[in-house]
PAFIVO-796438 format. One record per residue (C-alpha): residue number from 1; x, y, z. Coordinates in steps of 0.2 Angstrom, whole numbers, plus 5000, padded with zeros to 4 digits. Layout:
BEGIN
R:num:u:v:w
R:NUM:X:Y:Z $
...
This chain:
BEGIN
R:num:u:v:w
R:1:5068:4723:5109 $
R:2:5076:4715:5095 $
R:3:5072:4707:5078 $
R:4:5070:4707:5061 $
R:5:5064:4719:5048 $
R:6:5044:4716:5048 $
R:7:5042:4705:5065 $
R:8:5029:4716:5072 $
R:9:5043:4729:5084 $
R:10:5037:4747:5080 $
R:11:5020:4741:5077 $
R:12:5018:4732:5094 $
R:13:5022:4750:5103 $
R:14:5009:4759:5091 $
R:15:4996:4747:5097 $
R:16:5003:4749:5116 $
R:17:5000:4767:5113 $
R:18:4984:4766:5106 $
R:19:4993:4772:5089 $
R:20:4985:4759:5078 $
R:21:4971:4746:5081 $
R:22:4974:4728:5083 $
R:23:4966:4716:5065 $
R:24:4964:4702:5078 $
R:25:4965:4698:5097 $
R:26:4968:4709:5112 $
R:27:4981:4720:5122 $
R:28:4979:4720:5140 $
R:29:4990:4728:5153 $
R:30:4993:4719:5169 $
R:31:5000:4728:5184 $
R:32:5015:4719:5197 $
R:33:5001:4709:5206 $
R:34:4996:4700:5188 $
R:35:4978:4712:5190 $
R:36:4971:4719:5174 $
R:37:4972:4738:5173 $
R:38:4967:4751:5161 $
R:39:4982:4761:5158 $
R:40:4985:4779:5160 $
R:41:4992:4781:5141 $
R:42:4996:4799:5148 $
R:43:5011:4791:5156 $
R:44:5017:4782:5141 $
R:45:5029:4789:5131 $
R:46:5033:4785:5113 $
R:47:5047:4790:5103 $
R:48:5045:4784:5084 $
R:49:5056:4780:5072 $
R:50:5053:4796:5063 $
R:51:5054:4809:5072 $
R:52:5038:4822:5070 $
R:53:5041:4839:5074 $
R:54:5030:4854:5071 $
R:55:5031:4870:5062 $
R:56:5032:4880:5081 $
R:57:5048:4884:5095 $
R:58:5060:4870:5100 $
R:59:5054:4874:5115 $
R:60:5036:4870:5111 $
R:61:5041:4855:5100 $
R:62:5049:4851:5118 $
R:63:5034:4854:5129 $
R:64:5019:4851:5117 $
R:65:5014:4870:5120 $
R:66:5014:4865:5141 $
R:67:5017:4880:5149 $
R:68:5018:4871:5165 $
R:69:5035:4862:5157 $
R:70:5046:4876:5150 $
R:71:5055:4877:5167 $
R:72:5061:4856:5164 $
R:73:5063:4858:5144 $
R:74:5080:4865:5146 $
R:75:5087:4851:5157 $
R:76:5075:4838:5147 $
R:77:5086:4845:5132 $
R:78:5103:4843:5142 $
R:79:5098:4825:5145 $
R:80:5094:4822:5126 $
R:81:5110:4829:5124 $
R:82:5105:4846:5113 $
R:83:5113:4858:5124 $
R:84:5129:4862:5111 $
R:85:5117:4862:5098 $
R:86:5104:4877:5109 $
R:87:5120:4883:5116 $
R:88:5121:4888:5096 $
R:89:5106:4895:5091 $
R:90:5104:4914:5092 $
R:91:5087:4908:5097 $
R:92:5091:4896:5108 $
R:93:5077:4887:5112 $
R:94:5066:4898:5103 $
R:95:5073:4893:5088 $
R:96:5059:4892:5077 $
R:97:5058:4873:5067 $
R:98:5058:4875:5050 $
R:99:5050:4860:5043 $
R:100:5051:4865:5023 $
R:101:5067:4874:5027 $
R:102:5074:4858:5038 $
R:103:5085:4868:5051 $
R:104:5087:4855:5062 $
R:105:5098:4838:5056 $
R:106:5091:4821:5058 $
R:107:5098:4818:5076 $
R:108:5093:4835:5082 $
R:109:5075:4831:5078 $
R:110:5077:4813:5087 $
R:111:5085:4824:5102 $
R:112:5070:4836:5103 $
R:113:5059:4823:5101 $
R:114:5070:4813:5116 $
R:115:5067:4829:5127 $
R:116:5048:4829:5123 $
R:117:5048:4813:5131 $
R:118:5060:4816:5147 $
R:119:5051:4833:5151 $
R:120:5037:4823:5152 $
R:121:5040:4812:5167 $
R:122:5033:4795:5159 $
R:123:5031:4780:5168 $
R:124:5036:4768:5154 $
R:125:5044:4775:5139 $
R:126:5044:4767:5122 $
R:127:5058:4769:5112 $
R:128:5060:4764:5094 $
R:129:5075:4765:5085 $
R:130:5075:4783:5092 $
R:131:5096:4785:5093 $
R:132:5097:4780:5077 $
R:133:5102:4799:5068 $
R:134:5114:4803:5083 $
R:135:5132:4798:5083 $
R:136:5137:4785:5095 $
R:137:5144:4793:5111 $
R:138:5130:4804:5113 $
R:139:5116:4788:5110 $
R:140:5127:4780:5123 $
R:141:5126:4796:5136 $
R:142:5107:4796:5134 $
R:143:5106:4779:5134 $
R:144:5114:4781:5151 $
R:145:5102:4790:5157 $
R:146:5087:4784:5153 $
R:147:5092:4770:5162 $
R:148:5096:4780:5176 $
R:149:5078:4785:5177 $
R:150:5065:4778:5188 $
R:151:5053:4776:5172 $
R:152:5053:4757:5163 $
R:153:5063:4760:5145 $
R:154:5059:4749:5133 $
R:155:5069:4751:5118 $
R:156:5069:4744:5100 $
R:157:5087:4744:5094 $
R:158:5096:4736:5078 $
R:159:5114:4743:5083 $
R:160:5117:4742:5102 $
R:161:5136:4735:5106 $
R:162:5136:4723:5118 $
R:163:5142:4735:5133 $
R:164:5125:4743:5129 $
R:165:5112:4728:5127 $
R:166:5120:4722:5146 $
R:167:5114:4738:5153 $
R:168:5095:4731:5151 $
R:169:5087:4719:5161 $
R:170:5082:4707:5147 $
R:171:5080:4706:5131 $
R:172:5066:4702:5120 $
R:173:5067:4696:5103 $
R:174:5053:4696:5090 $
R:175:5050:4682:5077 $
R:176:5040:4682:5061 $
């Protein structure tokens, strides 16, 4: 999804989420057939622009304090492409986050927050601008697979090269 600064982008995927509520109108989800459904916002995921983290574990910032998912975070992480920056920490992914301390850079957090959403299995994930702290070659790896997953990315992007827009199926563009 593309547009200007202001045309609505990361405010459209709050609303899909239930983030925020809509001044006027209506969201409804319809499903392959063109039938209205309520939607499982379990199986959204959202990745905001800003990275939120909380003061705990990497690997709980990964699973959301989900026991269930600490045997996935460490492949969720290798997807999201933190592996050299675990593979570094004496804690690995027990590395506590250190939110007044700021431990982790900017793209780090945005990786965590990637993993969150991979070990998570989502049906459709929301992305916004959420490769926007990690250099390129690794956005373009974890753009790769994302797209490789069976889960329906949408992705709000201001700096995709041309190879990595013709990797979607379409592209919306937002006016104001």
């Amino acid at each position: 999804m593309t547009g200007a600064n202001g045309t609505g982008k990361s405010t459209l995927f709050k609303l899909l989420v239930g983030e925020a509520a809509a001044s006027g109108g209506q969201i409804s989800f319809f499903d392959q057939a063109g039938k209205k459904v309520k939607p499982d916002r379990t199986k959204i995921g959202y990745l905001p622009q800003q990275a939120v983290l909380l003061p705990s574990s990497v690997m709980n910032n990964i699973t959301m304090f989900d026991p269930e998912l600490e045997s996935k975070a460490k492949a969720s992480a290798a997807d999201a492409q933190l592996s050299e920056a675990v593979d570094s920490w004496p804690q690995g992914l027990e590395t506590p986050v250190d939110l007044a301390g700021d431990n982790l850079s900017g793209g780090q957090k945005q990786k965590v927050v990637l993993a969150r959403a991979e070990v998570r299995d989502s049906q459709l994930l929301l992305v916004d601008e959420g490769t926007s702290a990690i250099d390129q070659a690794a956005g373009r790896k974890i753009l790769d697979k994302l797209l490789q997953s069976k889960q329906t990315v949408v992705l709000i992007a201001h700096n995709l090269t041309k190879e990595e827009r013709d990797l979607f199926d379409r592209e919306v563009a937002l006016r104001a």
